[in-house]
N, C-alpha and C positions, 0 to 999 in steps of 0.2 A: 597744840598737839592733836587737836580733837581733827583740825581740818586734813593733815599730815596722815592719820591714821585711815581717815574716810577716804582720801586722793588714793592715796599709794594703794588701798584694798580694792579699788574701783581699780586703778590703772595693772596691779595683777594679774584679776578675774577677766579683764579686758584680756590684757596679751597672751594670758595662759589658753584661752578659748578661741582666740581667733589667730593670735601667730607663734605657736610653741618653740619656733622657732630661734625665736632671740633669746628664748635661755640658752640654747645651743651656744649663741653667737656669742654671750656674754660668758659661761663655760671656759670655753676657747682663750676668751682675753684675759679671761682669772688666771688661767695656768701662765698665760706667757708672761702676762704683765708680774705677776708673783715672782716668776724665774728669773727674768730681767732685774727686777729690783734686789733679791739676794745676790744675784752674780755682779752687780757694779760694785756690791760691798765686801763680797769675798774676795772676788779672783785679782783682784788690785794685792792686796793683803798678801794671799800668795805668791802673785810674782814675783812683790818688791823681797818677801822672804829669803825667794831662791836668791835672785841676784845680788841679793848683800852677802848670803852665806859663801857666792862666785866671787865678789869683790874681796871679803875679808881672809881668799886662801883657800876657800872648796873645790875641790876637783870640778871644772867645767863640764868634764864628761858625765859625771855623778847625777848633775841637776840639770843638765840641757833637754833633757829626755822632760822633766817635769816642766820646766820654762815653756819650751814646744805647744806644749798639752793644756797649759796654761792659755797660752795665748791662742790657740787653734781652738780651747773650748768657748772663750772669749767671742770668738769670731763668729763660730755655729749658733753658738743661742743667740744672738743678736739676730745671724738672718733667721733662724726659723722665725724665731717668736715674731721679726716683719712680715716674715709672708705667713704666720699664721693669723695674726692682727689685721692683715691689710684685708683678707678673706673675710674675719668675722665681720670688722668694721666694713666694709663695701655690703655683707647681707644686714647690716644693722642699719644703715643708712635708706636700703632701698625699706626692708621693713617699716623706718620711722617716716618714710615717706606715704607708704601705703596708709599705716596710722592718721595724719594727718588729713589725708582724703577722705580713710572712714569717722573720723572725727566730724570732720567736714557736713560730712551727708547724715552722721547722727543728729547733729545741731539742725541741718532741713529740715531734718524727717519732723523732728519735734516741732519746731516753729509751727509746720504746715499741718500736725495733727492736734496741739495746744488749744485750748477753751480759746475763740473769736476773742474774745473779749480782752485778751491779754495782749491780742497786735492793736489795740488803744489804750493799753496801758504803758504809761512811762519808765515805771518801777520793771515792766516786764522786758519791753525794749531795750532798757539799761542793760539788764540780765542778760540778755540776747549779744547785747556790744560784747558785753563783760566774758561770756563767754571762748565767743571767738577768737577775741585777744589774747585771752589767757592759755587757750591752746594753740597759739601760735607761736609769737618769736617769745612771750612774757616765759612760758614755762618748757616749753619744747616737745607739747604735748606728749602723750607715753610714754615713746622713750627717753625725753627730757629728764620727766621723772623718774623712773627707773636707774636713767644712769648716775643717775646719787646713789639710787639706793645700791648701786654696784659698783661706786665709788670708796664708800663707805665700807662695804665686806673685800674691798679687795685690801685696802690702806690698813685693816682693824689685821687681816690676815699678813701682811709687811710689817707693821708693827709690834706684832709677835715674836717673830723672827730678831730682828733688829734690837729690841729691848734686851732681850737674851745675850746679843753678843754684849751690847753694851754695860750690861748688870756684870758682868765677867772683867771689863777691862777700864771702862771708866764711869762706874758707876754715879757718881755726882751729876753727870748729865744730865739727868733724867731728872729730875728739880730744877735746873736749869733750863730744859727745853720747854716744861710742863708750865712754868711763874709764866713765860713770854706767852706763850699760847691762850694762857687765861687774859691775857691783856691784850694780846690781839685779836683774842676770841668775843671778846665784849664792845670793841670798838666795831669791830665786824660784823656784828651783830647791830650797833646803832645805824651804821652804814644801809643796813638791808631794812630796815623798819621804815626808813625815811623814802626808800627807793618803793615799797610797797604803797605806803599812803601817797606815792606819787601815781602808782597805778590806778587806785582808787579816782584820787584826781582828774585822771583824765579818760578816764572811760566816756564820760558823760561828751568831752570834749573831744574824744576820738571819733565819735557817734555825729556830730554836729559836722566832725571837719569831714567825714566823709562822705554826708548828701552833696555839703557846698562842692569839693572839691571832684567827687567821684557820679554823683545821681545828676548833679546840675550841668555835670559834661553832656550829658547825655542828648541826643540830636530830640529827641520830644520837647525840650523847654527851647530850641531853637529860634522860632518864630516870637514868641513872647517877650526873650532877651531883646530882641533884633528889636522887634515893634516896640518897648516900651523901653529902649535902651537901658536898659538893666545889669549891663554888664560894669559900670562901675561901682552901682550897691553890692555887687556879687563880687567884686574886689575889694572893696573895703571889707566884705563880712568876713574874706578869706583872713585879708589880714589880721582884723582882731582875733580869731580865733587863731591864725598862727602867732600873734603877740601873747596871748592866751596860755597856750600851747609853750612858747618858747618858755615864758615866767617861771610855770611849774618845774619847766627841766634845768632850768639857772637856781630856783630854789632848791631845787633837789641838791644839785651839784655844791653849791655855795653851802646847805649843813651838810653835808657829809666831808667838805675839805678840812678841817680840823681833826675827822676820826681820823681821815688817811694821812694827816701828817704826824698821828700820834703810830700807827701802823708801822710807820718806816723807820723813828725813831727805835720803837720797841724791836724790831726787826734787827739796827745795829748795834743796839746795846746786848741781845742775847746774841750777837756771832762773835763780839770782843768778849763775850765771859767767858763763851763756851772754846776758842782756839785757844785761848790764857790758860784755860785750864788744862785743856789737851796736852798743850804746848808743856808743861809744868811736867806734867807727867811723864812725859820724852826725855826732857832734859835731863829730870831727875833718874832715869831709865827705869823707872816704874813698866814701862808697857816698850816696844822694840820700833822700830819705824813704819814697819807693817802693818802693827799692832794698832800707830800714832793714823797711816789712812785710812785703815779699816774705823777708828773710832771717829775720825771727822767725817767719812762718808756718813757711820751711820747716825753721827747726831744730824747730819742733814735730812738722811733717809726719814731721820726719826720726828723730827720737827717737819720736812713735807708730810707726813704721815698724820701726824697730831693734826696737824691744820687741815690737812686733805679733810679728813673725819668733821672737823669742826665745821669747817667750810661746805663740807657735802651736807652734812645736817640743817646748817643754815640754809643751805643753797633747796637741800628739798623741802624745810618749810616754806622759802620764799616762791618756790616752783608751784608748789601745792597748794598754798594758798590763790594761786593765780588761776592754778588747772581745777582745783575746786569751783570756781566758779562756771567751769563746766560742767559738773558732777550735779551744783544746785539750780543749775538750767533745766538738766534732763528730771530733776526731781521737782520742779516749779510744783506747785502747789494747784490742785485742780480749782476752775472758779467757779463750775456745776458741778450737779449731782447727776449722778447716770445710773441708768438701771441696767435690768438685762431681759425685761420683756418682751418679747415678739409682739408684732403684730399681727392679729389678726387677718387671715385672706377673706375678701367680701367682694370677692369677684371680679376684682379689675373697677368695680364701682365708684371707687375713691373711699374716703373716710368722714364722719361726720366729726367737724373741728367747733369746740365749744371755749371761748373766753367767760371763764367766771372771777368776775369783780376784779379783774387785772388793774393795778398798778405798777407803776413802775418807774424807776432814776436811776442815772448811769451811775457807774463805780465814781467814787469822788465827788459825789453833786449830792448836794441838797434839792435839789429842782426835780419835782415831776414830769416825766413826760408823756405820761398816763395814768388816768386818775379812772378805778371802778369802772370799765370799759368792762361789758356784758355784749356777746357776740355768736352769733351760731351763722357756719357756716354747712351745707350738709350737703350730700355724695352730688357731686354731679352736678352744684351750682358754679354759677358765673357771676361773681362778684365786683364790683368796683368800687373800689374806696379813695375818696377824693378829697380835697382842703386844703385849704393854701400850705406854701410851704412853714412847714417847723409842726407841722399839727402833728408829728405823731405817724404819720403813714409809714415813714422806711421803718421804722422804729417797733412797730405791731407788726413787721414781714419777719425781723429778726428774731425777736421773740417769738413767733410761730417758727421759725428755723430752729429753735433753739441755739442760736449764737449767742445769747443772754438768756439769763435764767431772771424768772416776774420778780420783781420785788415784793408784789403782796398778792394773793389771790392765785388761780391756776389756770394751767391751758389742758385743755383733754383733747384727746382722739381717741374717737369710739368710746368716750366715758371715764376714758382712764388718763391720769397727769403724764404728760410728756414725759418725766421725769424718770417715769419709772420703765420708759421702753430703753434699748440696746440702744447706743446712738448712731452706729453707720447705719443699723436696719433702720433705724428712725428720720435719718437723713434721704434716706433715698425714694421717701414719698416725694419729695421735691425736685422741681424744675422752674430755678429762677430765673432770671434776665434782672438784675440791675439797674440801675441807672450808673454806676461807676464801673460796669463790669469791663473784666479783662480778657484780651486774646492774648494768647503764649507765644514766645518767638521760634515757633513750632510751624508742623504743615498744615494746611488746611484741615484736613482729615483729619490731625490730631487736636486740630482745634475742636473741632465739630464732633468727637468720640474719645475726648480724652479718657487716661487712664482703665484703657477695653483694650485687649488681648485682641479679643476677636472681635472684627468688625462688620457688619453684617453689608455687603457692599451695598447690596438693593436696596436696604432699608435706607442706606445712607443718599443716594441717588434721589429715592424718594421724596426723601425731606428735603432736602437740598432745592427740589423742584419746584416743592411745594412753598418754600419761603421765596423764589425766584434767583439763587442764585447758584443752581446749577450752571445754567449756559456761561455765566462770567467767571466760573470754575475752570471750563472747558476750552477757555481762552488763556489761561494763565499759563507760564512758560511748562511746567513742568505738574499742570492738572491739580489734581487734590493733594498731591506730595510739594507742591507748589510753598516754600516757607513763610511765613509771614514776617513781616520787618527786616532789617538788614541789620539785624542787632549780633548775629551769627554769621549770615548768609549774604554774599555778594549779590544773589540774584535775587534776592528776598523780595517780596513786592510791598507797597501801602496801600490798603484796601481803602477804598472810598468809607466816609462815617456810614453809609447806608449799606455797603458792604457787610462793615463790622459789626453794623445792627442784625445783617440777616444774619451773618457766621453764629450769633451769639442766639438769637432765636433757633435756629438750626438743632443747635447746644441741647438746649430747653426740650425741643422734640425728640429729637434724639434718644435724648433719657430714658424717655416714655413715662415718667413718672407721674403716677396717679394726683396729684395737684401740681400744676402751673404756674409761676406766679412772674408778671413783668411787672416790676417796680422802674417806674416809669423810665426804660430805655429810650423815649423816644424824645424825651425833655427837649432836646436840640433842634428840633424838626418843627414846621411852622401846623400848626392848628390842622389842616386837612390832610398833608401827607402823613401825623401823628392820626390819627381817624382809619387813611388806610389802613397803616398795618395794623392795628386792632381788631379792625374790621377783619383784615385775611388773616391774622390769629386767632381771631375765637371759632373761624371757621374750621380752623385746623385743628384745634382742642376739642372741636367734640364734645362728647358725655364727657372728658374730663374735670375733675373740678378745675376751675381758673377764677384767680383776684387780680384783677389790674388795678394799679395806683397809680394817681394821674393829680393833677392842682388843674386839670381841663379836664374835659367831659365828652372827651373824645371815647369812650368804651360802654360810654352811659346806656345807650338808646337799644343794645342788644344785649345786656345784662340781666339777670335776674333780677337783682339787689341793687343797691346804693346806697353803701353808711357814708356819710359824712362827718369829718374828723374835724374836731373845731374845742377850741378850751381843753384839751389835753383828752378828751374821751370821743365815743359818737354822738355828736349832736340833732343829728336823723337817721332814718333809714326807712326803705322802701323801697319801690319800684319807680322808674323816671313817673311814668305820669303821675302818681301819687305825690313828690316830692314836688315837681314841677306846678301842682296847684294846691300847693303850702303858702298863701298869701301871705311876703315876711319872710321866709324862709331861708336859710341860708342858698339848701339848695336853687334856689328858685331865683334868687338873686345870682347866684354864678349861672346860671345856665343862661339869662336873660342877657348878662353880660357881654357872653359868650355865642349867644345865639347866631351871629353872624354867620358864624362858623362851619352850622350842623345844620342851617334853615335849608332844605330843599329846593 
């Protein structure tokens, strides 16, 4: 009930705030559906009245005026209450579609503003599956929900009605309709418990069958299938997880066929008690023929009703419990601490960035991957930090992002724990380049300025220039509006890898943000063309602070610094020449190795 309670006050405050309207819609279907349901039980009743009292010797002329009226009133509520139903339901529908859209784009929004740290967690991913499904076909997001709960006060308000005639004319019914309902209501109930742990089930396994089936379509793993013919592992994994897949829903189906053949049983043995009884009643002319269909409509009316109730209650715990896990999406639990400190203005200068005693290990590991790592960087250096790979580099860029919060020890700017600044102000000292980094299947220009209103065109020209790939801009079918990939866009184009490198440095500049940082983008690229562009980005960064990360020593020779990352912390630092005549030295050995490379 607790989750019932929390769904349904969420799915409310939702619809009352953003589309007031489907109370309207539903309004409308209360009054008709209500009306319709009293009039199949009455107006029968009356008619068969008149024409018995015509059969048995009443003047025709007496009651044809009443027949007429009868059946003319028959006819009217039928169409109105259609075309009043067809209008609510066609605005309910477009409604529940709107819903599903903003549904849609609340689950984005969150994903993409969520702690880093939770799009590598499995427990959070799951959540993420869990969510989507659940507001989709599982519960029929908002108004899925909703329309229980308007199932339910519509049935509770026919049941009122209904009971009354029936407490008047054959009262025993109603023990009879009420024993079968408690026994269809429990079987019904085991039915929906089985179907729920099936949802469970397979969230995990909806999540799997959708990279295989949905991400691995995708024309980017093209080459890779082709070249390492891959595409019968990628058949066989389909299958198991559609063997997988299929189990759970043969399970499902195989415990619940026992409830449903207890359902239909119980089903005919309460319509033989209840027409015996009726029937009893007639004969004996307890109640009149009229009386005999008004009271069989309404034990029907009255057992759809009972059940509707039952069923709509079941039906919105089992809804709620599905759309809840949309509700505990948007409420995931934060994996940092954030503050609301500003930062300090210091001139456009940069910030002076201090690591004290930093450790640190991912969520779920035992294993360090920084151990008392002590680091000062300050305004306006050019830093490079180097070491083979696993040492820790990408790993000390994220923690200074704040995408992971230290495990022991603290990070400062300007003296003060990261922790305790605002985080989008805090975020926007930065301008990174990756080494996994992503273009959008967007335009150039929205690559190179995402998320900016206004774009400053000169500036953007500028930069563009200044990383070289204006002029290859200018060739493109359709310039800077030009989209990338053909993931949308027929005319979409695929930038060359050195393209995408400049786009994504572009990115960086753009920014303008007072620290830099390329974690090694250029990893792909052979020894001297990785050298240029370091070389024409630190020219372009300026008094900016900049850290480049590299397992080469391609940014070395016009650096400030050079800490060296080795056994999980820095195992040097200094200046190239200084590291370079470390007789032993770690540095000294990569560079000598490497020396080919950088010799003049």
């Amino acid at each position: 009930m607790r989750e019932v309670k929390k769904t349904l006050a969420f799915m409310l405050r939702v619809a009352w705030r953003e589309k007031p309207a489907l109370f309207v819609s539903y309004l409308i279907l209360f009054a008709g559906d209500t009306v319709a349901a009293m009039k199949n039980v009455l107006i029968p009743k009356l008619l068969l009245d008149e024409l018995l009292l015509v059969t048995e010797g009443a003047p025709l002329s007496e009651h044809l005026r009443l027949i007429v009226l009868y059946a003319v009133l028959h006819v009217a509520i039928d169409a109105l209450v259609r075309a009043a139903n067809s209008v609510a339901e066609r605005a309910k529908g477009e409604i529940s579609q709107w819903f599903q859209e903003y549904c849609d784009m609340m689950i984005g929004e969150h994903a993409m503003k969520m702690d880093y740290e939770h799009t590598e967690n499995p427990d959070a991913l799951d959540q993420l599956n869990k969510a989507r499904e659940g507001m989709s076909w599982y519960s029929g997001g908002v108004v899925g929900v909703l329309d229980c709960a308007y199932r339910i006060v519509l049935n509770v308000a026919v049941l009122s009605g209904v009971t009354t005639l029936i407490f008047t004319r054959c009262p025993l019914l109603l023990p009879i309709q009420a024993a079968a309902l408690v026994v269809i209501s429990w079987l019904t109930a085991r039915c929906n418990e089985i179907e729920t742990r099936s949802f469970i089930g397979l969230s995990k396994r909806n999540r799997i069958f959708d990279y295989i089936f949905f991400q691995l379509a995708s024309f980017q793993y093209g080459k890779d299938i082709r070249l390492y013919d891959s595409s019968r592992m990628m058949g066989d994994m389909a299958k198991t997880q559609l063997d997988e897949m299929t189990d759970i829903w043969k399970g499902e189906a195989n415990g619940q066929l026992r409830y449903r053949w207890g359902i239909d049983i119980a089903n005919v043995v309460r319509d033989g008690v209840s027409y015996f009884y009726i029937g009893m009643l007639a004969v004996r002319r307890v109640i009149s023929v009229g009386d005999f269909t008004m009271c069989v409509l309404s034990a029907t009316q009255l057992y759809n009703s009972l059940q509707n109730i039952i069923n709509s209650v079941m039906d919105m715990k089992k809804r709620c419990s599905y759309a809840c896990q949309f509700v505990l999406f948007l409420e995931y639990p934060a994996a940092m601490r954030t503050g609301e400190r500003s930062l300090a203005d210091t001139g456009g200068g940069g910030h002076v960035i201090t690591f004290r005693d930093v450790s640190f290990r991912y969520p779920r590991s035992e294993k360090y991957v920084l151990r008392h790592l002590n680091l000062t960087i300050r305004q306006g250096e050019h830093l490079s930090i180097v070491g083979l790979n696993g040492a820790g580099k990408t790993t000390f860029i994220k923690l200074l992002c704040r995408l992971y919060e230290v495990t022991e020890g603290e990070i400062c700017i300007d003296g003060v724990n990261i922790m305790e600044y605002a985080d989008e102000e805090y975020r926007k000292l930065f301008a990174v380049v990756f080494q996994d980094f992503r273009l959008f299947a967007f335009s150039l220009r929205e690559n190179v300025a995402p998320g900016l209103e206004d774009v400053d065109e000169e500036r953007l020209r500028e930069v563009l220039t200044q990383t070289g790939l204006y002029e290859d801009a200018q060739k493109l079918p359709d310039g800077l509006d030009t989209v990338i990939y053909k993931s949308f866009e027929e005319k979409g184009v695929e930038l060359s890898g050195g393209q995408q490198q400049k786009t994504a440095i572009s990115r960086a500049l753009y920014r303008d943000a007072p620290i830099v940082i390329l974690d090694e983008p250029t990893a792909a690229l052979d020894p001297v063309a990785e050298y240029e562009i370091y070389r024409q980005f630190h020219t372009l960064v300026g008094g900016k602070t900049a850290i480049y990360i590299s397992h080469r020593l391609s940014s070395c020779r016009f650096c400030d610094h050079i800490a060296v990352f080795a056994e999980d912390t820095v195992k040097e630092y200094g200046t190239h020449d200084e590291l370079v005549a470390h007789e032993g030295g770690i540095y000294a050995e990569m560079f000598r190795a490497q020396a080919q490379y950088y010799v003049d």
